[in-house]
C-alpha positions in Angstrom: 0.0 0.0 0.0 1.7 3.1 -1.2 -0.4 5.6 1.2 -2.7 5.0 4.4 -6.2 5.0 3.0 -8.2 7.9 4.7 -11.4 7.3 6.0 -14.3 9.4 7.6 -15.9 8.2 10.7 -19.6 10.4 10.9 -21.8 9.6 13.8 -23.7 12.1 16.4 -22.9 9.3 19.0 -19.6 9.8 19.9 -18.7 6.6 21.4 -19.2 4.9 18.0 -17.2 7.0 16.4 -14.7 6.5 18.8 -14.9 2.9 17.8 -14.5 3.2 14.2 -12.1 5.3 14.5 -9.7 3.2 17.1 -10.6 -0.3 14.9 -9.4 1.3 11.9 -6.5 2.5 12.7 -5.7 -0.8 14.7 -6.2 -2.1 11.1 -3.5 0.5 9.5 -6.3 3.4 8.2 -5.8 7.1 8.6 -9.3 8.5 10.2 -11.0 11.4 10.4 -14.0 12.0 12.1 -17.4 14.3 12.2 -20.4 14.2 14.4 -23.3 15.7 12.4 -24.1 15.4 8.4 -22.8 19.1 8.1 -19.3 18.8 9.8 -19.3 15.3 7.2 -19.9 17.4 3.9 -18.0 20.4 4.9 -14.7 17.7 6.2 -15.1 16.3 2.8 -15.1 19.6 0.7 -12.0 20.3 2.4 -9.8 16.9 2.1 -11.9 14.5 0.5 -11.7 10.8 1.9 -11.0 7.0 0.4 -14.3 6.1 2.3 -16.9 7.5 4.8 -18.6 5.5 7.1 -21.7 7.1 7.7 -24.8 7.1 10.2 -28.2 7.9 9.4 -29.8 9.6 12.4 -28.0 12.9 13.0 -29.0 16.6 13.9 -28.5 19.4 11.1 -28.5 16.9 8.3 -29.0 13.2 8.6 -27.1 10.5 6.9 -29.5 9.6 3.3 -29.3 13.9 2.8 -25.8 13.5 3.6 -25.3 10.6 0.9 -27.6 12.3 -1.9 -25.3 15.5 -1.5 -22.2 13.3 -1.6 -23.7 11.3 -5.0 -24.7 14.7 -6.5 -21.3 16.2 -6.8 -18.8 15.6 -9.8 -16.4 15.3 -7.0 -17.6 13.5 -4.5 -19.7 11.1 -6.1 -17.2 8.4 -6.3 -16.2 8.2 -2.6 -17.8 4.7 -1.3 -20.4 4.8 1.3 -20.8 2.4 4.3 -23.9 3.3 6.3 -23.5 2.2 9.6 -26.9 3.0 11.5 -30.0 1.5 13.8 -32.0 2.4 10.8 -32.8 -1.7 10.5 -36.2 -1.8 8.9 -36.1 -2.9 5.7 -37.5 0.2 4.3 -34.3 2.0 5.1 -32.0 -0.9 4.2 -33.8 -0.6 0.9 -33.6 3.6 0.6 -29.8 3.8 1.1 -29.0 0.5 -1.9 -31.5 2.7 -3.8 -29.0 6.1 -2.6 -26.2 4.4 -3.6 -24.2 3.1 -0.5 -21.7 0.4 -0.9 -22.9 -1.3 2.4 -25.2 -1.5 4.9 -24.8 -2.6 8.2 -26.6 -2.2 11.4 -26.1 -1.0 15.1 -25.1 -3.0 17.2 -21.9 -4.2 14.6 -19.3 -6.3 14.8 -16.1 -4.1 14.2 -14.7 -6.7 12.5 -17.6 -7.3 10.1 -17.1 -3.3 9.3 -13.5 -3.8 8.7 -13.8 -6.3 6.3 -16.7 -4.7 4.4 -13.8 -1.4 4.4 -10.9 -3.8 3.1 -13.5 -5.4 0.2 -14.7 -1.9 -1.3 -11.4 -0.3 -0.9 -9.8 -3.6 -2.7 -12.5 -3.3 -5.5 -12.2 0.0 -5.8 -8.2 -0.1 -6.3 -8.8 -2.5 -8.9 -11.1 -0.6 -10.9 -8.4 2.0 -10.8 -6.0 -0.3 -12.4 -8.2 -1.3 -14.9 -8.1 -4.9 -13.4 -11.5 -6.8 -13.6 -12.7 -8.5 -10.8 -14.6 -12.0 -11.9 
């Protein structure tokens, strides 16, 4: 790996974020973190990420308005999504696949399961950069 990937940790509860962000870099990532949807878009104006890991139920802006800004812009719409959220009915699982997340997993999570689904689209994403196809 030539650089750490970078990766945004957004989540109102800061606990969670906490442990994304000590998981990930126990598993070699760079993280930075925000704890509403407008600290998230205005962190990733500024020094966009290799991945955001993202909650749903937030104050000023919640996680799907967060992801439809994100999947709007030129520049942004390429970063890979993970929701990470309570948000278990399937009604929500359904409206962030339609959004355009990467993954979705719910609260509670293994940090483990998180970490893998990271390695996977970060690995597929790579690939895609190198033209490689993945069968």
């Amino acid at each position: 790996m030539a650089s750490k990937k970078r990766i945004l940790a957004v989540d109102d509860e800061k606990h969670i974020v906490r442990l994304v962000e000590v998981n990930l870099q126990r598993a070699g990532y760079d993280v930075d973190t925000a704890y509403d949807g407008r600290e998230a878009l205005e962190k990733v104006k500024a020094s966009p990420p290799d991945l955001i890991v993202l909650d749903v139920m937030m104050p000023h802006l919640d996680g799907f308005s967060v992801l439809k800004a994100l999947k709007q812009d030129a520049t942004t719409k390429h970063i890979p999504v993970i929701m990470l959220t309570a948000k278990a009915q399937d009604a929500d699982v359904f409206r962030g696949w339609q959004s355009g997340v990467d993954s979705y997993l719910t609260k509670p999570f293994n940090p483990l399961e998180l970490i893998t689904f990271v390695e996977r689209i970060l690995d597929s994403a790579e690939q895609k950069d190198d033209g490689l196809i993945d069968l």
